[in-house]
Residue, then its C-alpha position, 0 to 999 in steps of 0.5 A: x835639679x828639682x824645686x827643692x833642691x834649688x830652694x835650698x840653695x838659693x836660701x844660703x845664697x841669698x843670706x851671704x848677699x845680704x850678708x855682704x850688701x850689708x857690709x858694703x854699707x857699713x864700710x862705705x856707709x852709702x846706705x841707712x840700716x834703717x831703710x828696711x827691716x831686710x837689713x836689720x841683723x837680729x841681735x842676741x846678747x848672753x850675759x853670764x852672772x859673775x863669770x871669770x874671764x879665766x872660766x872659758x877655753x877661748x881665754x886660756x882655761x884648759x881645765x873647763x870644758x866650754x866648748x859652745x863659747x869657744x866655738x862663739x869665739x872661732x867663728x866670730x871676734x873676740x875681744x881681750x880688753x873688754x871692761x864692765x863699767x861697774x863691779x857688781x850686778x846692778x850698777x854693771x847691768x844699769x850701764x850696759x843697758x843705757x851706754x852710761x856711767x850708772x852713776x848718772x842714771x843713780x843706779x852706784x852708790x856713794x856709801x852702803x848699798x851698792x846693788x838692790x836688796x830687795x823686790x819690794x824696795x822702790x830704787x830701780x833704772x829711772x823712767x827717764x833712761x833709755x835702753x836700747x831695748x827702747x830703741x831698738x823697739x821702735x825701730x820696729x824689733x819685737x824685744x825680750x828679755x829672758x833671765x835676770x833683771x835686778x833694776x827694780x820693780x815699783x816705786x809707789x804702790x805694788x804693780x805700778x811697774x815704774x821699773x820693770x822690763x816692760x816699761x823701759x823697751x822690752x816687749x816680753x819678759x821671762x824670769x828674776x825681776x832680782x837676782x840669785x842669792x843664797x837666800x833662795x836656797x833653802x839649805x843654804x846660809x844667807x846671804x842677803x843682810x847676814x850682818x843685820x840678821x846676825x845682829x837681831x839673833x845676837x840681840x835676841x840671845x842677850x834679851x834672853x839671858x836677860x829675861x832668864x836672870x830676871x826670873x830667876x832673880x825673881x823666883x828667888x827673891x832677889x828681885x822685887x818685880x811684877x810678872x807681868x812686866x816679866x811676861x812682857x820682856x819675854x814676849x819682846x825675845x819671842x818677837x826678835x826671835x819670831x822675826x830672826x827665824x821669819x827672815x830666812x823663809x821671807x827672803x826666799x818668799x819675797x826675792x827668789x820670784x819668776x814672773x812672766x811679763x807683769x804676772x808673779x808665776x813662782x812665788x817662791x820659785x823652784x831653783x831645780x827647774x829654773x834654768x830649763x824653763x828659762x832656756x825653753x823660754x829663750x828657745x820660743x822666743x827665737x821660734x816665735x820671732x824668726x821672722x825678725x827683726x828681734x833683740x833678745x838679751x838672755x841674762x843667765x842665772x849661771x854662775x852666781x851663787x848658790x850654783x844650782x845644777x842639774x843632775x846631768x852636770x853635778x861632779x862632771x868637771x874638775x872644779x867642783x861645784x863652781x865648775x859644773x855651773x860653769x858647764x852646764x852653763x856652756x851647755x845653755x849657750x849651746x842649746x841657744x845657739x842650736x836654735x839659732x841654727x835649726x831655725x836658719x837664723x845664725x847668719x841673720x843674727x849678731x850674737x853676743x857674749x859676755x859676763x856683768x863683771x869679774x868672778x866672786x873671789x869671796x864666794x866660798x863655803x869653807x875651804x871650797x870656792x864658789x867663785x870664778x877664776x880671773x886668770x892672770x887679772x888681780x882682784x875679782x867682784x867688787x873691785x873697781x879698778x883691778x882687772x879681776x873686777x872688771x876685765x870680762x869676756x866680750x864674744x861678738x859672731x855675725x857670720x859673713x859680715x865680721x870675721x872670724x877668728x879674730x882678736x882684738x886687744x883695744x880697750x873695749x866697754x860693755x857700755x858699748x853694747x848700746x851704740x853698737x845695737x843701736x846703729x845696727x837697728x838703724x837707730x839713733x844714740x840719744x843726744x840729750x844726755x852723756x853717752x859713755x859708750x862708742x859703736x864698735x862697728x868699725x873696731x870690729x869690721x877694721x874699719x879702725x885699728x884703734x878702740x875710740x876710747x881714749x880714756x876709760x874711768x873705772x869706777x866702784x860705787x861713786x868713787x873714781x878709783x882708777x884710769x886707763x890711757x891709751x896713747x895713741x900715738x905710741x899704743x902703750x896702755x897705761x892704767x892709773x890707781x888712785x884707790x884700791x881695796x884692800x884685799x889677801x889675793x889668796x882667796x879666803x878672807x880677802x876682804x877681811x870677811x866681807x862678802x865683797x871689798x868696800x869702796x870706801x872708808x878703812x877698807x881702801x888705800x888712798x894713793x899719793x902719788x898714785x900707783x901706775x903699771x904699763x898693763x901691756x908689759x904687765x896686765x896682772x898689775x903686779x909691778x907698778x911703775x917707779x917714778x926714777x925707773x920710768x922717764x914718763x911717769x910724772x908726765x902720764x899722771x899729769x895727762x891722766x889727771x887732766x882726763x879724770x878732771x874733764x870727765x868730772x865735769x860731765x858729771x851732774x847730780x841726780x837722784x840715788x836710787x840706792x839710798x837707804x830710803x829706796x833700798x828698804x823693804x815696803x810691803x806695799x810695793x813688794x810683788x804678790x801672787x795670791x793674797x799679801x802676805x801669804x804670797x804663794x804661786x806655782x803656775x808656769x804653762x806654755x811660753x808666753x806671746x809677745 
């Protein structure tokens, strides 16, 4: 047998014995992950942008193919109770990052905005949160992060960066420091602010059949009135209308931006090549950082609206354009994967896969949906104590060391994520502050049968409108609403033409007493519970209550970063390639170094 044939079996070899070695020590936790980076896993999170549980394979879908996600799920665990902590992108992703409720960093609100508006606004994930990209960076992973961001940019002047990536434990960053709206499609109807620019253009209508009366009422002598006064109305219809029409091009100019680490690379960018450049970027990464330890979290662009997609996907599936978004977006989890492999890495490497929250229900253009399925859950974005909302996908593969194949049906949190990545980077979860997440590892080594979540607190905006006990002496799961939305699940106009439902105000039903469902007997919340046919109903409202009651008082007050006054646009903070206003760039090159 010659050199290179041993070498190639030794390298196998050598994995699966630190694969084990490292089993051994989490199990009988005789050792510190710390000790040396030898022992430190690589960790890859993918999350997708507004998926449905109902989208993949691997979660009973047998009309979209996702064959690389499913393949994620064979070989590894998957999670069938896993939450996301908000219903929409900038609260979800705030408490992913920081294992905490966003309301205690101020990323939900109380009324109004619940997610960023703008890049040039000053709101943002606070200097004072730490990420397990923080973390993990010190304990000595090379961290990127490669997609979408949407916690903020500056808070005092343009390039302070006060929320940026870099500045809270990323060493390399690729991609949206916003999200994908339709906005950022030049064909497509907006999306950001529609309310507030449907009002300025109806204003502007009136002002001009104002101005139009007046002069005619003046050329016919109805009316006694100077002309300059007239010409002065109807440079104020020209100015409404100037900025009406401006508002559609500012958008895309200000919002749809890629940057490379600090640096504006697209301003604004280019929808038909983003998704390649990006996955290019994720595969550099991997190439440039194999030697590890690294944290790489790729936040896709995929399946949020406007669902641009390639030539090679468009009218392959059976569900439209949404459906296609979806394959495609199959197709970059593969490619991701693949890299893994090619570069031996896919046993050294805890990977990871999950959505922010429930698929858009209200995303539609006519009578064609736009967003995703949530299977059998009711509700869908927005929703904060329906399943729909917050019941995502949670794929978690380490090959050698959790199992594969295997379910789990306990409650699980995407605030989670953080003590888990943590405790396998040989760090330490902040003790300074309420954690709202618990390490999975002994969930997902069956160490433990049982989810260390007693009680989960579902939350939309800072409302508290639902909570889930699970009991653990009887395993019975049971899920109190004291506020849901009102909403048609049909579909079309489900929130009453609201791009998503409210938290608050006439657009929610208060419940008194409030709604309960055993969710293991019923998980699509169809039937709740009636006192005189449930023996213990009155008893699980007064346990529940008394949890809701002891985990408001781990709530202390901070400041809202979704505030009106940080939510507006500044021009001063607005990121700028070139000379502001006429910001403009298309630079792109090679990946960047970390």
């Amino acid at each position: 047998m010659g050199p290179a044939a041993q070498t190639g079996r030794a390298a196998p070899a050598a994995r699966v014995f630190l694969a084990l070695l490292l089993t051994v020590c989490l199990l009988l936790r005789t050792c510190e992950l710390k000790a040396s980076n030898a022992f430190k896993p690589n960790i890859l999170l993918i999350m997708a942008d507004d998926l449905g549980i109902g989208d993949l394979g691997c979660y009973g879908n047998d009309t979209l193919r996702t064959p690389n996600i499913d393949r994620l799920a064979e070989e590894g665990v998957r999670l069938t109770q896993h939450l996301a902590a908000a219903p929409l992108c900038t609260p979800s992703r705030a408490a992913f990052l920081t294992g905490r409720h966003a309301f205690r960093s101020g990323m939900d609100a109380s009324d109004g905005y619940r997610a960023l508006q703008w890049n040039g606004g000053s709101g943002g994930l606070p200097e004072n949160e730490t990420t397990f990209a923080r973390i993990l960076q010190q304990q000595g992973y090379t961290t990127g992060l490669i997609g979408k961001w949407h916690q903020g940019v500056n808070c005092a002047s343009r390039g302070d960066h006060c929320h940026h990536p870099l500045n809270h434990g990323f060493d390399y960053f690729y991609g949206m420091p916003f999200t994908l709206v339709s906005d950022c499609h030049p064909d497509r109807p907006p999306e950001l602010d529609a309310a507030v620019r449907a009002r300025l253009w109806r204003y502007t209508q009136i002002m001009a059949l104002g101005v139009l009366t007046v002069m005619a009422s003046k050329m016919t002598g109805l009316i006694s009135v100077s002309w300059k006064a007239v010409l002065g109305a109807a440079s104020l219809v020209l100015l409404f209308f100037a900025a009406w029409y401006a508002s559609f091009g500012f958008v895309r100019r200000w919002n749809c931006i890629l940057m490379r680490n600090h640096d504006v690379i697209q301003q604004p960018m280019v929808l038909e090549t983003a998704a390649s450049v990006m996955l290019k970027e994720a595969i550099s990464f991997i190439e440039r950082n194999k030697r590890g330890p690294f944290l790489l979290f790729v936040s896709l662009l995929h399946v949020h609206t406007p669902l641009v997609t390639t030539k090679k996907f468009l009218g392959k599936s059976q569900h439209g354009l949404y459906g296609d978004n979806v394959e495609e977006m199959d197709w970059l989890v593969g490619e991701i994967l693949n890299a893994l492999e090619e570069h031996g890495l896919k046993n050294r490497t805890l990977t990871y896969f999950t959505s922010d929250h429930g698929g858009h229900l209200e995303a539609r253009d006519g009578h064609v949906q736009l967003g995703g399925w949530n299977g059998m859950y009711r509700g869908g974005k927005g929703m904060g104590g329906w399943e729909g909302g917050i019941r995502v996908p949670g794929i978690l593969r380490w090959p050698g060391v959790l199992p594969a194949g295997r379910v789990i049906h306990e409650p699980t949190s995407l605030m989670d994520v953080f003590p888990t990545v943590v405790q396998l980077g040989g760090g330490q979860v902040p003790q300074d502050r309420v954690i709202d997440g618990r390490s999975l590892v002994p969930l997902l080594q069956g160490d433990t049968e049982r989810s260390p979540h007693e009680f989960l607190f579902h939350y939309c905006g800072e409302y508290l409108h639902a909570a889930r006990w699970h009991e653990k002496d009887s395993g019975r799961l049971w899920k109190v609403h004291y506020t849901t939305p009102r909403f048609h699940p049909e579909g079309a106009g489900a929130c009453y033409g609201r791009s998503v439902c409210p938290c608050s105000g006439d657009g929610v039903t208060h419940h008194d007493p409030p709604l309960l469902f055993d969710l293991a007997s019923d998980p699509s919340e169809a039937r709740p519970l009636c006192p005189g046919a449930e023996p213990l109903h009155r008893a699980v409202l007064a346990r529940v209550g008394e949890a809701v009651r002891a985990h408001r008082r781990t709530r202390s007050p901070v400041p809202t970063q979704l505030a009106l006054g940080h939510i507006v646009w500044k021009p001063w903070l607005q990121p700028c390639c070139g000379t502001f206003p006429f910001c403009s760039c298309s630079r792109d090159g090679d990946p960047g170094e970390t």
